[in-house]
Structure formats: C-alpha cells, structure tokens
VEXLUMGU-91606 format. One record per residue (C-alpha): residue in three letters; x, y, z. Coordinates in pm, whole numbers, plus 32768, in hexadecimal, padded with zeros to 4 digits. Layout:
N
AlaXYZ...
//
This chain:
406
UnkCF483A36077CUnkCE7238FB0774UnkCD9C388C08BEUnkCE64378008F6UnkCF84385A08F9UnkCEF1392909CDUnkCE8637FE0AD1UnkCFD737750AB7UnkD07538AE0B76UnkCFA7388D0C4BUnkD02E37890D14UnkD01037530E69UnkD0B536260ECFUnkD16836D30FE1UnkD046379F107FUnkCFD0373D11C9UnkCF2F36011205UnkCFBD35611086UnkD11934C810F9UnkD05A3381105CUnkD05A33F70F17UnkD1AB34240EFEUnkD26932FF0E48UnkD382324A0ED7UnkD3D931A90D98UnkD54D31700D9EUnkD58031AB0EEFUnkD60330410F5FUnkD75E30980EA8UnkD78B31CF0FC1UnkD73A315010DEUnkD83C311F11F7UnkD85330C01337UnkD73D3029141AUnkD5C130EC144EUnkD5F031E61571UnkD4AE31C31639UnkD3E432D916EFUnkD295338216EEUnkD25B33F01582UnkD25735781580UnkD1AD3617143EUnkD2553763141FUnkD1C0378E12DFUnkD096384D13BEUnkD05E38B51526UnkCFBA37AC160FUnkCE67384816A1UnkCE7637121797UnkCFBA37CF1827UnkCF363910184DUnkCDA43921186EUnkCCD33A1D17A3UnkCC8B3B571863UnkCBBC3B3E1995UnkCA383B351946UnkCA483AF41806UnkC97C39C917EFUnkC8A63A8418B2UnkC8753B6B17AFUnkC8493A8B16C4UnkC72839EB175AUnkC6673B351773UnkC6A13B661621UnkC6143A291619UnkC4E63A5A16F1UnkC48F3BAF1604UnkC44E3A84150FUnkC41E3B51139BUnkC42C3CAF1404UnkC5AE3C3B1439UnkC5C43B45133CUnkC5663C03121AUnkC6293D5D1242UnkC6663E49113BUnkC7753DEB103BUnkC85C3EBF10F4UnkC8163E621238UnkC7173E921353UnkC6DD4011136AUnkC716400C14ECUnkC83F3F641516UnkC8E440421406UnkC88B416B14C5UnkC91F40AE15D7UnkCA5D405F1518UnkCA9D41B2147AUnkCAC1426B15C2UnkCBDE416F165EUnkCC84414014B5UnkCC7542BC14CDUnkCD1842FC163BUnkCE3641C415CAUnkCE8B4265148BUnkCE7443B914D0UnkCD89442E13AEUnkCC11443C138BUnkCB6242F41306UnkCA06431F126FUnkC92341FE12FFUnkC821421C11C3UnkC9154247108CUnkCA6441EF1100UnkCA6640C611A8UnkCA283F3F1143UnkCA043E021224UnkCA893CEA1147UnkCAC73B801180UnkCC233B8B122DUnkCD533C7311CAUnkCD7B3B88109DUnkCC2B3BE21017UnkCC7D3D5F1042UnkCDDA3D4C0F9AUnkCD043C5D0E69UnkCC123D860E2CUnkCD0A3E960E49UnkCDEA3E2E0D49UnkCCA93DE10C5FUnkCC123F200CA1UnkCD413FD60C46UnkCE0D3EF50B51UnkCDD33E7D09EFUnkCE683DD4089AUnkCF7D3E620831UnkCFC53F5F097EUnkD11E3F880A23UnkD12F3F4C0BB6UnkD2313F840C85UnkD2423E6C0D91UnkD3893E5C0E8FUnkD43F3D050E86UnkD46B3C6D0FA4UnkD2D73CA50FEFUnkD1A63BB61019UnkD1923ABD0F06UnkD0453B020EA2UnkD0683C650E43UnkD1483BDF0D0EUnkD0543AD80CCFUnkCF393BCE0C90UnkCFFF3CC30BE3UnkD01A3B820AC4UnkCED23B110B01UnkCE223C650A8EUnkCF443C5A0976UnkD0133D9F09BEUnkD1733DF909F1UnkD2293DB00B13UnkD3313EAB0B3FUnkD4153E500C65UnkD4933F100D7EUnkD5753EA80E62UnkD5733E910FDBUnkD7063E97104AUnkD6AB3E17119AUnkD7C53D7A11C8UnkD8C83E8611C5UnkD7D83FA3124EUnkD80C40461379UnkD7223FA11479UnkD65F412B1476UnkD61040B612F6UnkD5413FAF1267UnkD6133FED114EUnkD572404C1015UnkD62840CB0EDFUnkD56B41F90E9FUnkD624424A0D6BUnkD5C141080CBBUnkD44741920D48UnkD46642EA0C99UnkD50042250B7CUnkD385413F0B69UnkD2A742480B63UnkD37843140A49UnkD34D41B10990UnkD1DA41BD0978UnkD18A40FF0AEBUnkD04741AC0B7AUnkD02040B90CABUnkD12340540DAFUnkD0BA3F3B0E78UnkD1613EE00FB5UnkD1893E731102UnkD1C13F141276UnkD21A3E801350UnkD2CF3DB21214UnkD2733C691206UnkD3443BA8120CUnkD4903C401292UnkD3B53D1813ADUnkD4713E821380UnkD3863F7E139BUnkD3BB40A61291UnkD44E41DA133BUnkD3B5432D1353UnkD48F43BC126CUnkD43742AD115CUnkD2CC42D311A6UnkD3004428116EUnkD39043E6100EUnkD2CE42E00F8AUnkD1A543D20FD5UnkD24944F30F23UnkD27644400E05UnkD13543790E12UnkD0D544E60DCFUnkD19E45950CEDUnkD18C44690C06UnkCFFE44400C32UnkD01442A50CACUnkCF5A42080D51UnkCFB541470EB9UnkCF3840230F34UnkCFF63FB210BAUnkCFA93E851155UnkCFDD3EE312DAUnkCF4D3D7F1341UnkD07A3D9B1469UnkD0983EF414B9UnkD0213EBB1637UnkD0F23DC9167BUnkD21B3EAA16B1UnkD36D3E91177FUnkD46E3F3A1846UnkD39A407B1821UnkD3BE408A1687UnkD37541BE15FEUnkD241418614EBUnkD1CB427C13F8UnkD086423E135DUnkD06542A811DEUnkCF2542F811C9UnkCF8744211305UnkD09044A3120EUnkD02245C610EEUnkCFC244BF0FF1UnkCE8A44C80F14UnkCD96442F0FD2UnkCCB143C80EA0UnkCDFA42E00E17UnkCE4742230F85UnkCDBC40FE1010UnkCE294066117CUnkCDEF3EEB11B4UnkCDB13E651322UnkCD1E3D6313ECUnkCD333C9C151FUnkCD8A3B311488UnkCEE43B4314EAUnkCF533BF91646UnkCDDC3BB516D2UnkCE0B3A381658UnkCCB33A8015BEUnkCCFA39C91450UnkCBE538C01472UnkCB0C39DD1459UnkCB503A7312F3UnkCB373BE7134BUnkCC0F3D021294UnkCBA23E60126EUnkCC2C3F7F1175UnkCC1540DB117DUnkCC7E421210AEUnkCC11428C0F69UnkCA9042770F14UnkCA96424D0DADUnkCB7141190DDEUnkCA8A408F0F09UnkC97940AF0E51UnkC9FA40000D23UnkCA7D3EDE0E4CUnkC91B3EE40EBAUnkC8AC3E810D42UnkC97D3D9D0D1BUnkC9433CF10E8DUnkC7CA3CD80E2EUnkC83A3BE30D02UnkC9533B3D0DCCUnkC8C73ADA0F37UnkC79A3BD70F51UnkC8503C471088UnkC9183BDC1189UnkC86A3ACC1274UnkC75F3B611348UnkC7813ADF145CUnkC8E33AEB1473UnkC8F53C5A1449UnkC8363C9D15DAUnkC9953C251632UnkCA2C3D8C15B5UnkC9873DF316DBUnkCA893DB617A9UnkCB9B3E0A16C3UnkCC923F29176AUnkCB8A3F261872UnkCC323E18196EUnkCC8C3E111AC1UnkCD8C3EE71B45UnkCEE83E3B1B44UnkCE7A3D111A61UnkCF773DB118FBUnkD08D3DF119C6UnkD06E3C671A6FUnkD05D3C011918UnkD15D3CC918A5UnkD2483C5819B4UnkD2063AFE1963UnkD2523B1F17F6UnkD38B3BD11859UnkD4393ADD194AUnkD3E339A01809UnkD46A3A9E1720UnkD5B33ADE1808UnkD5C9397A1850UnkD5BE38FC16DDUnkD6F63A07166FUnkD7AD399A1778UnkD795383D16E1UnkD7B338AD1593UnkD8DF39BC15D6UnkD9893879165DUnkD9B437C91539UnkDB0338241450UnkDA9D38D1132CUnkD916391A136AUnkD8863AAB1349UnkD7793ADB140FUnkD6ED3C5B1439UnkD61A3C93155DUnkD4DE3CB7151AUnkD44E3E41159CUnkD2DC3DB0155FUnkD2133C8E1511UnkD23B3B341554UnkD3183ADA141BUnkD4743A7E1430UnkD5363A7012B0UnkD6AD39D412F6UnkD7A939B61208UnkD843386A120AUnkD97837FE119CUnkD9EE375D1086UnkD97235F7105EUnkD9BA34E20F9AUnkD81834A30F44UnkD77C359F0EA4UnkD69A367E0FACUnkD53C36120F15UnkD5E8349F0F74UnkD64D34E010B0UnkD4F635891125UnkD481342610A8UnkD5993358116DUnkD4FF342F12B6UnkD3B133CB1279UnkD43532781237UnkD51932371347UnkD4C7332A1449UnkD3613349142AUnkD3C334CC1414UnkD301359D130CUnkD39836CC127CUnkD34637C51139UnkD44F38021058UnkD4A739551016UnkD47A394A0E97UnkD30E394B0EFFUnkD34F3AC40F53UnkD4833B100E46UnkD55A3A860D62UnkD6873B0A0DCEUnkD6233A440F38UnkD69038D10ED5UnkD74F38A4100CUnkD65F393B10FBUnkD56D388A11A5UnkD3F339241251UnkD3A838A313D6UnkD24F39441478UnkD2BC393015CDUnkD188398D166DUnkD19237F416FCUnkD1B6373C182FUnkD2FD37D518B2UnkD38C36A51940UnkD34035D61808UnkD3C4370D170DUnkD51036F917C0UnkD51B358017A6UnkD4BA35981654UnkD592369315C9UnkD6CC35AB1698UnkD648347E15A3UnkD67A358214A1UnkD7CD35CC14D1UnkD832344E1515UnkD7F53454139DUnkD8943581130EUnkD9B734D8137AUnkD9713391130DUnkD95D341A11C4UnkDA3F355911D7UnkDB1735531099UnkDC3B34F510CD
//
C-alpha cells in the first residue's frame, strides 16, 4: 500500500471539531423547506461547558505546575508516583492486580493509548478481529499498520437487552482464520451495550485457547445505568501477558482538554508502548498528568450526580427519537452515545447529516464511521446541555420527515 493510500483512509472529516471540512458540494439541489433556527448542538462530542471537569482539577493542574520540571519531564511512562497512585484504584475497579512499574502507561488521552496498542501488537500482513459497529478509529489503524481486518459483528439490535450482542461464532471463526488480536470496545461505542458476563466469559476463553491477543477500550465503563451488570476482561482467566485495558477520564470526568489516557496489562506490550511513546510524544504532557490525581479519587456522590444527569438527557432524547415512525433507537446501558436507526429517506444518510448541519445547525456522525453495514444510523454524544439536546434532537426529527421517503 502506498503512503498516500495509507493517508487517504485516514480521513477524519467527521471527527470532532472538523464539520468544516466536510463539503457541501451539491447540496443546493436537496434542500427543502426553510432553516429551522436554534442553538447549534455538536453531538459529534460531549460539551465540557455542560458538564465541568471533575472538581479540583485545575487545581491539580497548577501544582503540577508549581513542581515546574520534576513534573514536566516524567518518565516515558508516566510519573512514578502517580502510577503507584493509579494502580491501587485501576486494580480495586477491575478486580485484578495492576503492576505500577511494568504494567501500566500514562499516554496522551485514550486515543494515544488505543494508537500504541494496536502498533505494539499489530503489523503488515496480520489478521485482526475488530467488531462492526465499534469506534471508527480501531478500523482505521488496523489499515494504517496494513493488516487484515476480519469483522465481527455486534447484533445489537436484536439482542436481548442482558446482551451487547456479539456473534461469538463468527469470533471463534477469526481466530481459527489466523486473527491473533481482537480489538474492541466496552461499553461499545457507539451503540452503548455493555458485553454481558457470559460473553466476557467467552471472548476470554477463546482469547485463550486460540493464543490472541485483546486489546478493550473501557473509556465508558463508569458511566453505568440502571445498575448494569459489568464484567471486566482482564478479572476473567485470560492470559494476562496478551490483554491490555484502555481508560481515562476525558469523557465521564469531562476532562478531554487535558489529553490523559492510561493502559494497563501485559508488560511486554507496555514496554514496547513505552518505546514507541518515547519516539511519538516522549510522554504524555507533564503537567497534565498531576490531574490523575484525582481520578476515581472524587468526592463522595459526585459519579452518581453525573450519572443521573447523563441518564435523564439519555431518557429524554429516546423519548424523542422512539416518537418518530420508523426510527430504532436501543437504550443505551452506558456511555453517553446514542446510535438510532433512522428510517428510510429519500437523501442518502451522509446527505442528510449534511442537511442537519445545514439547516438545523445540528451536528451528527454517521454511522458508517463505525460500520458499513450502519448507513442509516446516525452517532449523538448526548453528554450536552439537556434543554438544548432535546431541542436539538426535535430540529432533528422536523427533518426526517421533511425528507422521509415517501
């Protein structure tokens, strides 16, 4: 594959923050109706504004600050106290021991963990198996370090809501063909099941019979509802030298401005991240990292208050969205993601998340971002102003029906 192949697939005109590299060329032909006015909502990404990093985090910061190069200049991996700090609460949340010195990285946000996993563990010509729907960027690595992709799907849809849905089968099927890393996501991003214990179970039996190696993303998995029963892999009797868990607090701590991810697991494969972080970003930004501090060290009360809040936007958008003839929409069990399924238009989807942008200053990702068998979905982060999400998403359906087929 050429480099400019390999750049090409990389696009990320719908990422966060890019809507204005998207082209509207051909657009005028489409449009109907007049511009519905309202406050512009970008669900492409959760709005920190709405819900304020953690309390005393820029507090944090600021010492980290004040410690001027001692902080600034950490170890590759990390400052050495604040991993022991980390490894201790990681350890407690996932119910198996995390080594502070060997199997743990600080990296620059989640992103920067899930970049480094996939490097450390992926090469020409190797087949991964990655679950479609998932989060787009696990795909575009997988092509970017030219290997395999070797799908697997995620039935959410017609799962029970005590499954996230997985066809284990197909699973089995990609390790017998050669895959030696599964990559995926839990909570999933972006339909928000959360695997059950009984899937867990067999993804980690088979992680081990067939020798793969796992890489889960479990960016979301405190921001849990209705009492959701979640099993962490890395608890289950899976090789611990071929698993790697990816956190951080960007997302339910409405820390993203900060850049901090962490991953834990196998040594060998943290030490190769560590390598490869040294040549990338030298480490994740010093300062920043004091803010880990507070990480799963807040006050008492302060997750379930945000979890509440995410929970009344989330039941307030399916309402909205379970109003409108024809439109799926699973409830999320975790996360702030919401993936409907609309109904059939007469524009194309990747039009009509234009024609929102356009003429309802609403910003949505479409859901062949996360598969290709998701052209009619649609991606909302509804961690947002709740009164201006519901407004929003009521702009939103003033179109579907503008341009529901007819």
């Amino acid at each position: 594959m050429s480099v400019e192949a390999k750049f090409k697939r990389l696009g990320v005109e719908h990422a966060p923050g890019q809507e204005i590299r998207q082209s509207d060329a051909g657009l005028d032909t489409l449009l109907r109706g007049d511009r519905i006015d309202g406050r512009p909502v970008d669900f492409s990404h959760g709005d920190v504004d709405a819900h304020e990093p953690t309390p005393g985090s820029f507090v944090l910061f600021s010492d980290g600050v004040e410690l001027g190069g001692a902080q600034a200049y950490t170890e590759y991996r990390g400052d050495k106290g604040i991993r022991s700090e980390l490894a201790g609460r990681l350890a407690d949340f996932t119910g198996a021991p995390v080594d502070p010195w060997d199997g743990l990285i600080i990296t620059p946000g989640t992103q920067g963990a899930l970049f480094l996993s996939v490097a450390a563990t992926v090469g020409r010509g190797d087949k991964v198996a990655i679950v479609e729907p998932d989060y787009f960027a696990n795909r575009k690595l997988v092509e970017f370090f030219e290997a395999e992709m070797v799908p697997v799907r995620l039935a959410y849809r017609d799962a029970g809501e005590d499954r996230a849905g997985l066809d284990l089968d197909q699973l089995e099927r990609a390790f017998k063909a050669g895959a030696k890393v599964f990559l995926f996501s839990n909570p999933n991003n972006p339909a928000g099941v959360v695997y059950s214990s009984d899937e867990i179970a067999t993804i980690s039996a088979l992680a081990l019979r067939y020798g793969a190696t796992v890489i889960v993303d479990q960016l979301y998995s405190r921001l849990r509802y209705s009492d959701v029963v979640y099993t962490h892999l890395r608890a289950q009797a899976v090789d611990a030298d071929n698993i790697v868990t990816i956190m951080g607090p960007s997302k339910t701590e409405s820390l993203s401005g900060y850049r901090l991810g962490v991953a834990f697991g196998s040594k060998a494969i943290i030490a190769r991240m560590e390598k490869l972080q040294a040549i990338v970003s030298l480490r994740a930004a010093g300062y920043s990292q004091a803010v880990l501090r507070g990480w799963f060290n807040e006050e008492p009360g302060w997750l379930d208050d945000r979890i509440k809040q995410h929970q009344l936007i989330r039941d307030d958008l399916l309402h909205v969205f379970r109003g409108i003839e024809g439109v799926f929409a699973r409830a999320p069990q975790a996360g702030s993601y919401l993936f409907p399924q609309l109904p059939k238009l007469s524009v194309a989807t990747a039009d009509f998340v234009k024609i929102l942008r356009l003429q309802a200053s609403v910003i949505v990702t479409p859901g062949t971002e996360f598969s290709p068998h998701a052209a009619d979905s649609i991606r909302l982060n509804f961690s947002q102003d709740r009164n201006a999400a519901i407004e929003a998403a009521g702009r939103l359906a003033v179109l579907v029906e503008r341009y529901r087929h007819d």
